[in-house]
Phi, psi and omega in degrees: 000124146291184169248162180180139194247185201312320169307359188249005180206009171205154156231211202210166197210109160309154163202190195202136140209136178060209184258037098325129195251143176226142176232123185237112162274122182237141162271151055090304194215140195283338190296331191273001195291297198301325180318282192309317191279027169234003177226324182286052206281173157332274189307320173279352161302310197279345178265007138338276184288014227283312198281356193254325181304157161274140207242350158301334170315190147283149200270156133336127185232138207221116179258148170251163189178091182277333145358316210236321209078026177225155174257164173223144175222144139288110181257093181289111164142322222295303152333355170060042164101347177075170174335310174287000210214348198255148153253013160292146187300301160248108175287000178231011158082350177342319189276346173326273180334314161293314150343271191303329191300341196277354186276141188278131154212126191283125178220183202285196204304341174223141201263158205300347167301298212340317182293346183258030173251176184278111197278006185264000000 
């Protein structure tokens, strides 16, 4: 097994209402699916934001949609009062996603793009 991060097999798609976050992962390839929801857990989201979260809050919640090949995780809290109420820089949370794209996971000796880059 290698490490390799979410980016290299999924990407992601943000959302925002109130100071709720929503992060939708689609993998890459459908095949990676079942993989990605067995590694991509709850727990491991929520200690991903641990600094961002109120960890006193409602927990982090995670839907599936093997269908698509995606998860959605809910982040209750994480804006901070959301757009209208936050003085944070991004009030609609745009950098969450990337942010989790930034996450290591150990998956097999290659992540499944690897054949569509380039070796030169």
């Amino acid at each position: 097994m290698n490490t390799t991060k979410l980016r290299d097999i999924a990407h992601a798609r943000t959302g925002d209402k109130g100071d709720v976050s929503n992060i939708s992962i689609v993998a890459f390839h459908i095949d990676d699916y079942a993989r990605l929801a067995e590694l991509l857990t709850v727990e491991r989201v929520t200690a991903h934001f641990a600094e961002l979260l109120d960890l006193n809050g409602p927990p982090v919640r995670r839907y599936e949609l093997p269908r698509v090949g995606a998860l959605n995780f809910v982040l209750p809290g994480i804006l901070r009062g959301g757009v209208t109420r936050s003085l944070a820089l991004d009030a609609h949370g745009k950098a969450l996603g990337a942010a989790l794209l930034d996450l290591a996971l150990e998956w097999r000796a290659a992540p499944p793009d690897a054949t569509l880059r380039s070796t030169s």
